[in-house]
C-alpha positions in Angstrom: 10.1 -3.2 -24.7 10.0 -6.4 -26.1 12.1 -5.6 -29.0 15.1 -4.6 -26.5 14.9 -7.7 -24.3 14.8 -9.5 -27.5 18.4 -7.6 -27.6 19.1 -8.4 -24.0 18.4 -12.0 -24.6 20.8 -12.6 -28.1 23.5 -10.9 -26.3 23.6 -13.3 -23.2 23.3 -16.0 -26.0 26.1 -14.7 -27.8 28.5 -14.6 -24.7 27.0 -17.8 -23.5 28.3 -19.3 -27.3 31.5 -17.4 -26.8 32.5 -18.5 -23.2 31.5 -21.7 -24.4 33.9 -22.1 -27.5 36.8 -20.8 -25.5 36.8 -23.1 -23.2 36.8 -25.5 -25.2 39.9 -24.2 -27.6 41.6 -23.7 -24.1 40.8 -27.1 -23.4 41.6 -28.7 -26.3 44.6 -26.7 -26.6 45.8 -27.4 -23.1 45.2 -31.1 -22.9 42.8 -30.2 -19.5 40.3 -32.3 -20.5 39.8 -33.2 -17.0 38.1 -29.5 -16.6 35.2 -31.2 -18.5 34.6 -33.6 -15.5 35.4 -31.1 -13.0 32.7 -28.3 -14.3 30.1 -31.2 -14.3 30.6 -32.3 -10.9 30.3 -29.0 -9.3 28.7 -26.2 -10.8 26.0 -28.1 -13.4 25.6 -30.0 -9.4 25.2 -26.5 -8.2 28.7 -26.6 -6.5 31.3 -24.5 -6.3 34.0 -26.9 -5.2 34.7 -30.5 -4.1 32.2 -32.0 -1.5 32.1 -34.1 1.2 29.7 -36.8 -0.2 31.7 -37.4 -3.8 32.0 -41.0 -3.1 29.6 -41.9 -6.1 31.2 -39.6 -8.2 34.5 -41.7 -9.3 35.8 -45.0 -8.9 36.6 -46.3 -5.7 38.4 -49.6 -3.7 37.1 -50.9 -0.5 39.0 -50.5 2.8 37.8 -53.8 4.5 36.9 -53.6 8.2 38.0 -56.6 10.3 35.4 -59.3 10.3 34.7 -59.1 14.4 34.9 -55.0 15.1 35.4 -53.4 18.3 32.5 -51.0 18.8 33.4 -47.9 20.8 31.6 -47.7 24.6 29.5 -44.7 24.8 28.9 -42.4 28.3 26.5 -39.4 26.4 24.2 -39.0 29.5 26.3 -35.9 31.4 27.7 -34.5 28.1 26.6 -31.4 26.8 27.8 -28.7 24.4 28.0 -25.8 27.3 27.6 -22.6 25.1 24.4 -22.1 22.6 26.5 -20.0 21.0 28.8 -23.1 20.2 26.1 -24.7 18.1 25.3 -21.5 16.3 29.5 -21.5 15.0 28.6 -25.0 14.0 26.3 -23.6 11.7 28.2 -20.5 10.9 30.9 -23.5 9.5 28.1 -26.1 8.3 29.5 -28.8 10.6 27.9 -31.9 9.5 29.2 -34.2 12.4 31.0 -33.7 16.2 32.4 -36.9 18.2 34.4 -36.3 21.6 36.3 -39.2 23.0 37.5 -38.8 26.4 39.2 -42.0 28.6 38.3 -44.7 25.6 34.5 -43.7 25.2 32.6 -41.4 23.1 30.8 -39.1 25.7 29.4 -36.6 23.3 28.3 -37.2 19.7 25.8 -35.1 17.2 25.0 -35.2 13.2 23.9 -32.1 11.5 21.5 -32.3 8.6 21.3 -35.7 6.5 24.7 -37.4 8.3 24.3 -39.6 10.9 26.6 -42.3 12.1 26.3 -44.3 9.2 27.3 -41.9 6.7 30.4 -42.3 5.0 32.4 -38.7 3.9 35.2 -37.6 2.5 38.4 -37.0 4.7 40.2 -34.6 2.5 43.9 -34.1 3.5 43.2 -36.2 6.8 44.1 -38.7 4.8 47.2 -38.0 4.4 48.3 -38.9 7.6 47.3 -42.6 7.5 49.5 -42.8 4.6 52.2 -41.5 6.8 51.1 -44.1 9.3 51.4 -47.2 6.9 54.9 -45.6 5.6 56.0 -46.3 9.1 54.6 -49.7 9.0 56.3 -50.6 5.7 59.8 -49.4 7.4 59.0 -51.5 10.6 58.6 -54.0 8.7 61.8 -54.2 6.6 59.9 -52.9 3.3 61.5 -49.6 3.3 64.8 -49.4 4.2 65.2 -46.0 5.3 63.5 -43.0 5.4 66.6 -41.2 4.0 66.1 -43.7 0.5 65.8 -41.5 -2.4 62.4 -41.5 -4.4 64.0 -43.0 -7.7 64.5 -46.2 -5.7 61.0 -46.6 -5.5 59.6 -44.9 -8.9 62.6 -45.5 -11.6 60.7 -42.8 -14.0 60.8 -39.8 -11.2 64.5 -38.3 -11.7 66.3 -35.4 -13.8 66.7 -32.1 -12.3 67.2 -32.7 -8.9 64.7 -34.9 -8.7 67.4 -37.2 -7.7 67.7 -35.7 -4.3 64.4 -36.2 -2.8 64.0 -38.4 -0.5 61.0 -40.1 1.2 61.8 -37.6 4.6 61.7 -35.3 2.2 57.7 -36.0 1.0 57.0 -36.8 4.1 57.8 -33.5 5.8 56.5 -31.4 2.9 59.6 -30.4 1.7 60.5 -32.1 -1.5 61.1 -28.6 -3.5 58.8 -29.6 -6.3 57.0 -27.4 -8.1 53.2 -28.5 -6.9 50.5 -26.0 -7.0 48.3 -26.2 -3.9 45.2 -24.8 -4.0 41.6 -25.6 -3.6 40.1 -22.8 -5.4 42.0 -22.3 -8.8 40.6 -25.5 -11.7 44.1 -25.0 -13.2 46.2 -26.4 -10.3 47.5 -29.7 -10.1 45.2 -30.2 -7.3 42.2 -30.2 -9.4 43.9 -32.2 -11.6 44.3 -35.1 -9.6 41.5 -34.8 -8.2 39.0 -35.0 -11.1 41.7 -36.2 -13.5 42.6 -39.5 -14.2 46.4 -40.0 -14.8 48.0 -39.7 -10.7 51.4 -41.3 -12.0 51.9 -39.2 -15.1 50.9 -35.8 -12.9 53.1 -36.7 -9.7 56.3 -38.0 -11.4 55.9 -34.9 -13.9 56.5 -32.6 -11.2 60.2 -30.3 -11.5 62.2 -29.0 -8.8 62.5 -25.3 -7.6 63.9 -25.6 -4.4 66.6 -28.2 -2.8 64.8 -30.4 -1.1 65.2 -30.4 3.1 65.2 -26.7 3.9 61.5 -25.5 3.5 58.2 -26.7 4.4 55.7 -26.1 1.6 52.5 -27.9 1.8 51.7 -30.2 -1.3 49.5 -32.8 -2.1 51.6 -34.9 -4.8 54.2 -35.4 -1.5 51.5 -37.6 -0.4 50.4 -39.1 -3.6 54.6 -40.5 -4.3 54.9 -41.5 -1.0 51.6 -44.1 -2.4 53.1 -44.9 -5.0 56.3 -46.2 -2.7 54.3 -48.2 -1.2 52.8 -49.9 -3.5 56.3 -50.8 -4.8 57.6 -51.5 -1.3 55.2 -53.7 -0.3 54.0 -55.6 -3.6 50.4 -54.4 -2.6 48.0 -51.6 -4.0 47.1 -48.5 -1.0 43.6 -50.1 -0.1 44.7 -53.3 0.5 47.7 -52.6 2.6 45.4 -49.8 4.7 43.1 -52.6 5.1 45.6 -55.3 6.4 48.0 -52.9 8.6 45.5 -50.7 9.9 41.8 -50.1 9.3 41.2 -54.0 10.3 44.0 -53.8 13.9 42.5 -50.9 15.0 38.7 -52.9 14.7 37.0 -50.6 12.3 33.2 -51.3 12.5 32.6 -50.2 8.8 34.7 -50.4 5.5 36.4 -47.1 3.9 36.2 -46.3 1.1 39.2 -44.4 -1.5 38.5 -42.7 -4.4 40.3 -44.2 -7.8 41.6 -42.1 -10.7 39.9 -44.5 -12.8 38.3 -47.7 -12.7 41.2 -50.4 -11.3 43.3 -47.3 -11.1 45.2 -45.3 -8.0 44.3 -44.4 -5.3 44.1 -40.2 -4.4 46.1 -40.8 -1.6 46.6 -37.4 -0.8 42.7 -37.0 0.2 39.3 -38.8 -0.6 39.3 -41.7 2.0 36.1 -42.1 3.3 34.9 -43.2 6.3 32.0 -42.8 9.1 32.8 -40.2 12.1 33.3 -43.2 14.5 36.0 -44.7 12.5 38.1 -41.1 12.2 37.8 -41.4 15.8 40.0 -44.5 16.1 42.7 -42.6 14.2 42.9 -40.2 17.2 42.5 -43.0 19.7 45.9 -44.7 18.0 47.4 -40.9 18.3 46.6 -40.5 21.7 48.0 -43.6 22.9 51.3 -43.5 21.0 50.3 -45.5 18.5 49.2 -48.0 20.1 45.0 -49.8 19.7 44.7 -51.4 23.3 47.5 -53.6 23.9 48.4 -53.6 20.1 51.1 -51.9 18.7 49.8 -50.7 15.7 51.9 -47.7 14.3 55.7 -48.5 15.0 57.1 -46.6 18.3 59.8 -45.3 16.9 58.4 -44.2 13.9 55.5 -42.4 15.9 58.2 -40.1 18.2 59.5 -39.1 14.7 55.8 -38.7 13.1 54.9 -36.0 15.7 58.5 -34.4 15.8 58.8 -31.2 13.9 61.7 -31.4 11.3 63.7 -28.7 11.9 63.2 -25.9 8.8 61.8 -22.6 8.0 57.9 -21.9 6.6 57.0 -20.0 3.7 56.4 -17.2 6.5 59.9 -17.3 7.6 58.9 -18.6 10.8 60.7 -22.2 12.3 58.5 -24.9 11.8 56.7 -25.8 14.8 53.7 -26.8 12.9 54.1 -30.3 11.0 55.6 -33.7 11.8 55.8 -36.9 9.2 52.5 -35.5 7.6 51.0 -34.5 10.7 50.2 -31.6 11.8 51.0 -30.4 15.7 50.1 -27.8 18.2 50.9 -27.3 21.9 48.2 -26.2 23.6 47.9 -25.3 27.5 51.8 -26.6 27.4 50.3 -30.2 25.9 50.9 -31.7 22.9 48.0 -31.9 20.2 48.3 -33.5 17.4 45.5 -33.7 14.7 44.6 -34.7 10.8 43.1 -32.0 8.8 41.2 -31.1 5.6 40.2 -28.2 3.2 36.5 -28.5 4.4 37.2 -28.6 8.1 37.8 -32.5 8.7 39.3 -32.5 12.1 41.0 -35.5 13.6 42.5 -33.8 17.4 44.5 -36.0 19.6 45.3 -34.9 22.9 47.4 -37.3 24.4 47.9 -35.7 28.1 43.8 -35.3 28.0 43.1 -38.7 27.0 41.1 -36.6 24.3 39.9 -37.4 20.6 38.0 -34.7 19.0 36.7 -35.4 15.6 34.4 -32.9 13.9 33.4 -33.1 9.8 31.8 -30.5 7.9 31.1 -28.4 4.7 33.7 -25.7 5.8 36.7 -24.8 7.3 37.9 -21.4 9.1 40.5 -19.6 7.2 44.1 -19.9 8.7 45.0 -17.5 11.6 46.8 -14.4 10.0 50.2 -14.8 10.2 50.3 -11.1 10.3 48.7 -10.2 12.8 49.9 -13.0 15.1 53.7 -11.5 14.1 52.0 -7.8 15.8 51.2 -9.6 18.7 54.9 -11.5 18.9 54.0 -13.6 21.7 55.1 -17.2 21.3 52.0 -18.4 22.4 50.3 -16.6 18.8 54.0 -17.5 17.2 52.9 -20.7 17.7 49.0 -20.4 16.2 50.6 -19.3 12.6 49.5 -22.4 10.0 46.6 -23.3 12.2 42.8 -22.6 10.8 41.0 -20.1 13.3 38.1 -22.4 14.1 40.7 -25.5 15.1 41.3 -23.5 18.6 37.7 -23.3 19.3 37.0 -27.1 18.4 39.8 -27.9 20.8 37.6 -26.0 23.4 34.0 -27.6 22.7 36.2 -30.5 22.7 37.5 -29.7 26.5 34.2 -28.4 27.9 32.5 -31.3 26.9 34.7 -33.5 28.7 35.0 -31.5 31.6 30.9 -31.5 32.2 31.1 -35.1 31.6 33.3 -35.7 34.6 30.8 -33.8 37.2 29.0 -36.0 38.8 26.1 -35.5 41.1 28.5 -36.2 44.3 30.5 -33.1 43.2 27.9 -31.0 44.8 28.8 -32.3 48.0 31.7 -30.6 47.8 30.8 -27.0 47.3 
């Protein structure tokens, strides 16, 4: 017996060895050197993926909050999540943090686990849409010129091969044509790239073309990561800096963000990784719900918000018109109201309902996989037309979200009128 798991024990050794040495030939033969760091940080951390707390993991700039903050007004006492059935689908998606906002205060609010409101986490992709916001900022402010400006303007080195067509619509409405592969699963996609690598520029203004730009939306992260890169060269100032001035300090953040770096003094990954507590992602809605407006301050351009939340007009990978995605936004119409909301691979939500008055923000480990297109396409009802592109558990957050709000308008006087 103890001869044959002597056996059982050199052969695990030997594939161990084996797996070992070709990665590394693969590695060193592929120039992926960043696979190094990325098999490090999640599965020797017993990970399987990206989480929500990498902060401390890279390099990152400070999104300064405004010296005198304006701390959100809170009614909790009536609120309540209706349904025990609703915290067990919290679970189910390891929600780590749930904020409603109805009428300017936060009327229901509840950590999961070691978060609380302190805690800082990663926004993923709902990132992406305060780059969109400080684009429209840029071109408010003269910076830009036009949304219809070609990319090269901006970045000299991104041309050849079409390249020449793109224009900053064109990122900014997913539909460039480049040849970015999406995906938060496979270690070989440029999304793992830029996220554990450490060259941004080199990776983004690599990219080729396979499809004129203008006619498709296809969602891809190094969109978001040129559009950075514009502004940097618009506005003479890095990402953090310019979030900090235009927006994270006008809309009275109470904490500093915090975005990841590529490398120490490096870019920013502006297509995910700004950090932030739960209370601050709310303010992001409260700007969306009140057309871009903080209080009385104009903060995202008027103009430029009607065309953030409009759906360019353009087919889906599907086939289906697009009726899903502004100016890196994404939108829904629920009820017959508008929704618009910031979303990540791990189930960062940022919903803005503007008819509602309604910010729903909800963070977490995990996010519900989109609602099958197929089956939605069986139904053929617009209203599940309309639900193709959406993640599954978005609906039901947009529900807690209403329900909450709804028992924190009864008031014991309401009796009286049964």
């Amino acid at each position: 017996m103890k001869r044959t798991l002597l056996k059982g024990l050199k052969r695990t050794g030997w594939f161990v060895l084996i797996l070992f040495l070709s990665l590394n030939v693969f590695v060193l033969l592929s120039g992926r050197f960043y696979l190094y760091k990325g098999i490090y940080y999640t599965y020797l951390q017993g990970e399987t993926s990206p989480t929500i707390y990498d902060l401390d993991k890279f390099h990152n700039a400070t999104v300064k909050a405004p010296k005198k903050s304006e701390p959100w007004a809170f009614d909790l006492a009536k609120s309540e999540l209706l349904h025990k059935d609703d915290l067990k689908y919290m679970d189910t998606w390891k929600t780590s943090s749930f904020l409603v906002v109805k009428n300017d205060k936060v009327i229901y609010e509840r950590y999961w686990d070691e978060h609380h409101p302190e805690t800082v986490s990663n926004s993923f992709s709902a990132a992406k849409t305060v780059v969109s916001i400080l684009i429209g900022i840029a071109l408010e402010d003269g910076d830009i010129k036009s949304l219809d400006e070609p990319v090269y303007k901006y970045i000299p080195e991104f041309t050849g091969k079409g390249k020449e067509k793109i224009t900053i619509r064109h990122l900014l409405a997913m539909s460039s044509g480049l040849d970015w592969t999406e995906s938060g699963k496979n270690p070989l996609s440029e999304n793992a790239e830029s996220y554990y690598g450490w060259d941004l520029r080199g990776l983004v203004t690599r990219q080729h073309t396979e499809r004129a730009p203008g006619k498709e939306f296809i969602y891809q992260s190094g969109n978001s990561q040129l559009l950075a890169f514009i502004l940097e060269k618009a506005t003479g100032k890095d990402l953090t800096q310019y979030a900090s001035e235009k927006f994270w300090q006008p809309i009275g953040a109470e904490s500093d963000a915090f975005w990841s770096l590529d490398k120490e003094n490096g870019d920013e990954k502006a297509f995910c990784c700004l950090y932030s507590t739960t209370r601050d992602f709310a303010r992001i809605g409260k700007v969306l719900i009140n057309h871009g407006k903080w209080n009385d301050k104009q903060v995202i351009p008027a103009g430029y918000f009607d065309e953030m939340v409009k759906n360019p007009v353009m087919t889906t990978e599907e086939g289906v018109p697009n009726t899903r995605y502004g100016l890196h936004i994404w939108t829904y119409t629920s009820k017959g109201h508008p929704v618009y909301y910031c979303r990540g691979i791990k189930g960062q939500y940022i919903i803005a309902i503007p008819d509602e008055q309604l910010v729903i923000v909800r963070t977490g480990h995990k996010r519900a996989p989109d609602t099958d297109p197929k089956i939605l396409k069986t139904a053929n009802t617009k209203a599940n037309q309309e639900k193709i592109g959406h993640p599954s558990d978005l609906f039901e957050y947009i529900r807690m979200g209403r329900e909450v709000a709804a028992s924190n308008s009864f008031k014991p006087s309401d009796y009286l009128k049964f």
